[in-house]
C-alpha positions, 0 to 999 in steps of 0.5 A: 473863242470855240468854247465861247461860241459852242456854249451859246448854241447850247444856251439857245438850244435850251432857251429856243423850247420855252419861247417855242411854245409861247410862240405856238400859243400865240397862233391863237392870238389871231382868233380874237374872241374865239381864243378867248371864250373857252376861258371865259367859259371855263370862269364861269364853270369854274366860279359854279364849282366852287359855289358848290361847297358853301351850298352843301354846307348850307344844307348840313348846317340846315339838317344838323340845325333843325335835328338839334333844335327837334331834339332840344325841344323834345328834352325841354318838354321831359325836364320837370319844370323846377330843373329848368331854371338849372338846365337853361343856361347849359342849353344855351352855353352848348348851343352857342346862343345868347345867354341872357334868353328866357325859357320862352325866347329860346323856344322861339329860336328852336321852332324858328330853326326847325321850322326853316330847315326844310326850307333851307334845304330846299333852296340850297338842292335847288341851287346845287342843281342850278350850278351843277346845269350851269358848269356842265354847260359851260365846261361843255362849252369851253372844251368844244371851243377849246377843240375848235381853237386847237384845230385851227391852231393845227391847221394853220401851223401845218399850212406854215410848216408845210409851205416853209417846206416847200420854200426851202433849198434842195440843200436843205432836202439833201441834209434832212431826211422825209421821215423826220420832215413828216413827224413833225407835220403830223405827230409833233403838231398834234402833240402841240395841239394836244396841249393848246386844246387841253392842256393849256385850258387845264393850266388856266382852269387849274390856276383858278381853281387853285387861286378861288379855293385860296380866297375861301379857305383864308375867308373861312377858317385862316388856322385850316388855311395855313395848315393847307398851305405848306404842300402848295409850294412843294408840290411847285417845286416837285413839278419844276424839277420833273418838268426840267427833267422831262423836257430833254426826254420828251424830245428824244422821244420824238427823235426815236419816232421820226427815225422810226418813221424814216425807216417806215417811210423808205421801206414802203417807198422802196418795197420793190427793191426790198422784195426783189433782193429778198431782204424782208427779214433784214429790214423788219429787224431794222425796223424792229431796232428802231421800234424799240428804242423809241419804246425804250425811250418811252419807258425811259419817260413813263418811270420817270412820272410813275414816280412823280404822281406817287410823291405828289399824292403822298404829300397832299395825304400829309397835308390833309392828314395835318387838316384832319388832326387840326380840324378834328380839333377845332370840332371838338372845341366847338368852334367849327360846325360840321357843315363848315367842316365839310364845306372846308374838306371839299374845298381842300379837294379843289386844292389838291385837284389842280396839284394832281392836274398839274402832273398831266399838264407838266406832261403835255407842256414837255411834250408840246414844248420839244414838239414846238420847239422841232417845228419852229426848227423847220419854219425858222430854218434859212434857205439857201435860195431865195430871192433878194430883197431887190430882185425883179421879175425876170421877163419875157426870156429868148432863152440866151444862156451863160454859165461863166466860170461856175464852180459849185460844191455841195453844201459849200465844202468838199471837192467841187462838183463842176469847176470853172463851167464856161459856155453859152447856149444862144436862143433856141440851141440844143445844147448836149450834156455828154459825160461819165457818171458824176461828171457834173451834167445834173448839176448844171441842169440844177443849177440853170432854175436855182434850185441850187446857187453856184459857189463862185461864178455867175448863171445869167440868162438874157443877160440878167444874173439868175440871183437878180431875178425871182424864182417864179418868174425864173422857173416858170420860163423853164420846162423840166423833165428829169430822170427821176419821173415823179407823178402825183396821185390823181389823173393823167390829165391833172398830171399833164396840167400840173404846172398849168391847172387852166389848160383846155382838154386841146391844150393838155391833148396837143402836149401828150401827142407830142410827146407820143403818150396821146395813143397810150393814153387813149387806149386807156377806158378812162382815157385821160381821166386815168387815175395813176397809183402813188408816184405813177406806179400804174405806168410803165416807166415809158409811159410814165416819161412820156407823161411828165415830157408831156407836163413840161410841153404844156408851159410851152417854155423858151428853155426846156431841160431833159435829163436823160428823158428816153432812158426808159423807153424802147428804141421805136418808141425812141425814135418817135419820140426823138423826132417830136422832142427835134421839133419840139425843141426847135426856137427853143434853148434846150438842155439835154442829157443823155446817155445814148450819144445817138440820141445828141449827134444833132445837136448844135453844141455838144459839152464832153464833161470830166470829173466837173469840167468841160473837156470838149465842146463843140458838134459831133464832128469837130468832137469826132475829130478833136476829143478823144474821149467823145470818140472813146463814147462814140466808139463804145456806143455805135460801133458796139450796136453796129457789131450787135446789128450785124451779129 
């Protein structure tokens, strides 16, 4: 049975990349005549293409014909007129004409021959020219559109992937890291777009080129034909075994990208840390390992189709070889002209043209095919959270909250983070999270707006289960400032507004001065049009918490969650921002965690958790009296900073 289903996912692994780029492709399908004029463009360039060799042969045949007629003629004049009779029907016989024409009437041909071979030659150059214009217009045409159609294919798969990522659970997050996430937004949809843009328009071009030059071939000589015939279905199979090969490399090569690009991504994320323990070397040599095993796969691809394009060529100088001997042949015999012989040889170009192309087209296909089929990976993925098909739009909440015999293990295995976690928070409580580090307080701040859904147990708020009701109208009834403050390139004022965009300057102003950031702010010169650097790095970390308490406030939510929200502010700031925060979370259920048990004396319920359950609960007295390890914390934290005051 194990072996039965590890065989399957095996199979689906190796079917999912040749239905991914069919599905890629059929992003295009959505621009209607947009998608399809590049190749209605490339017909009529391609059609102009091959219009070209009949017309050169035209030419040849033209010159070739009116230089034999300009000589013959000159060669009846010399012979003395008792050997014409004797060397007329020669004439005739190695010129290919009517045996049974006089002296006169073959004079007549040969002036009619040298007289419309300038003419001949006229129209056909002009003709060139014409289709030369007509396929430089049209194959501009057809590559602009093509670009235009892959950009917006880009476009939109991005947008996709991009909103799918936003979409998925954090468990998701947790299991993947943002270097692969970001390769394959960027250089995996652009090798996709590579391939639509170009590729796939080569394929089509190719297809015709090859199938046009067929039809000639067989309509003008069948025996060249069939000599030109063999290499075709080599050179296919050449190119279905290399493609078979390439594929897998390809998408190892993307993998060793996106670990390269993970190992970039949290270098420069955590550039102070690595300069701070001075541990440049050591992560440049990671990054140097990483580096060169991408390069090594790359090289491992490279020799690979080093090797497939010196095959393919040798077997078309075979063939053209065999062409040349048959041709030669048929020269001799006087049963080709030069100017069909000519017009053959570049139509057996237009058949070894697409053979070549299709080597840079398996190319682009194996590396769209493993980009495409990483990036449906994503957008296929399933998300832990999400709404039911039934759910309802949570209204207007007063902020009582459950937790009834939660249990919760990440990932859904393993020791559990909280086990059975009862307690209820009534409308506008503050509700304390007092514990170790691990003992569960951040997973129970997670798990209140499902950004993670408990292993057994149920959440309910107002009396409706969190699973019953969607995640906007959960979310957008609770305010969030978590420990790790994250704020985003751009103003102060567009961070304050990030969850309300429409807010008035009053609005945004009365938020930051309740939560003390409106003095700092306005010591700014640009004040709230202050732009902040990438994660808030222009702020110190105070001033940066204050910001993102100040983002929550604006939503005015009936729940609000602070996790840890003045571990990074001094004690006056503290204090300061302790009394606005005692006003601010007044009619409010609040949710607070923090280290300092100063800061959560006051609270109306107090919860002491250990190693994921709830030892103690209740206010600070009652727990002064009853939990000994409440009064261990209390005991290591204010008596300690009491010695610290006296000393």
């Amino acid at each position: 049975m194990q072996a039965s289903l590890t065989q399957k996912r095996i199979q689906a692994r190796e079917a999912k990349p040749r239905g991914a780029i069919g599905r890629a492709i059929r992003y295009l399908f959505k621009y209607k005549l947009d998608a399809a004029l590049p190749y209605v463009f490339l017909i009529v360039a391609t059609l102009s293409q091959l219009a070209v060799p009949r017309l050169v042969r035209n030419v040849i045949d033209a010159v070739t014909s009116g230089y034999i007629a300009d000589q013959i003629l000159a060669a009846l004049d010399k012979i003395p007129a008792q050997f014409v009779s004797v060397a007329l029907p020669k004439i005739l016989e190695a010129t290919g004409r009517d045996a049974s024409l006089t002296l006169e009437q073959l004079r007549t041909q040969l002036e009619a021959d040298l007289a419309s071979a300038p003419q001949t030659l006229i129209s056909a150059i002009i003709f060139i020219i014409i289709f030369a214009l007509l396929r430089g217009l049209f194959a501009f045409l057809q590559a602009y559109w093509a670009e235009k159609n892959s950009q917006a294919v880009a476009y939109d798969m991005r947008n996709d992937l991009y909103a799918k990522i936003q979409r998925l659970s954090f468990s998701y997050h947790d299991k993947n890291q943002t270097g692969q996430l970001m390769i394959r937004a960027t250089d995996d949809v652009e090798k996709v777009r590579l391939f639509i843009g170009q590729g796939l328009v080569q394929l089509v071009g190719a297809l015709i080129l090859l199938t046009g030059t067929l039809i000639i071939l067989f309509t003008t000589n069948v025996k060249l034909a069939f000599t030109a015939l063999p290499i075709l279905p080599i050179a296919f199979v050449i190119f279905l075994i290399f493609g078979g090969l390439s594929q897998p490399l390809f998408a190892k090569v993307q993998q060793k990208l996106s670990a390269l690009n993970t190992v970039l991504q949290e270098n420069l994320a955590g550039i102070k840390v690595i300069k701070a323990f001075t541990r440049e070397k050591q992560q440049q040599q990671r990054f140097r390992v990483a580096a060169d095993e991408s390069m090594h796969q790359a090289i491992v691809v490279a020799r690979l189709f080093t090797f497939l394009f010196p095959l393919v060529f040798m077997i078309a100088n075979l063939g053209q070889a065999a062409i040349l001997n048959v041709g030669g042949k048929e020269i001799i015999a006087g049963a080709l002209s030069l100017g069909e012989w000519q017009e053959f040889s570049l139509y057996l170009i237009y058949l070894f043209l697409p053979i070549a192309q299709f080597g840079f087209i398996i190319t682009q296909l194996g590396q769209a095919s493993a980009s495409a089929s990483r990036i449906f990976e994503i957008i296929d993925a399933k998300s832990d959270i999400t709404d039911k098909p039934d759910a309802i739009k949570l209204p207007a909440v007063q902020g009582n909250v459950k937790f009834e015999n939660v249990t919760f293990r990440y990932f859904g295995g393993g020791e559990p983070v909280l086990s059975n976690v009862t307690f209820e928070a009534k409308s506008g409580e503050t509700i304390a999270l007092l514990g170790a580090t691990g003992s569960g307080k951040t997973t129970i701040i997670n798990l209140l707006p499902r950004f993670y859904d408990p292993s057994e147990g149920q959440i309910t708020i107002d009396g409706y289960d969190l699973r019953d009701v969607t995640l906007d109208s959960l979310r957008s009834q609770i305010g969030i400032v978590l420990q790790e403050t994250t704020l985003f390139s751009g103003t102060i004022r567009e961070n304050i507004a990030f969850g309300k965009p429409d807010a008035t300057d009053e609005e945004i102003i009365a938020a930051a001065q309740a939560a003390q950031a409106h003095d700092f702010i306005s010591s700014f010169p640009e004040k709230y049009n202050t732009h902040v650097g990438e994660r808030g790095t222009t702020l110190s970390g105070g001033q940066k918490q204050r910001v993102a308490i100040a983002r929550a406030l604006l939503l005015n939510p009936r729940i609000l969650i602070l996790d840890d929200s003045t571990s990074s502010v001094d004690m006056a700031t503290e204090a300061a921002l302790q009394k606005a925060l005692d006003v601010l979370m007044k009619g409010r259920t609040s949710f607070v965690i923090a280290q300092r048990i100063s800061t959560v004396m006051n609270a109306d319920k107090i919860l002491v958790l250990d190693k994921g359950k709830v030892v103690a609960e209740g206010k600070h007295k009652e727990l002064m009296e009853d939990s000994p390890i409440y009064a261990e914390i209390y005991n290591s934290q204010i008596l300690v900073n009491e010695k610290g005051g006296a000393g």
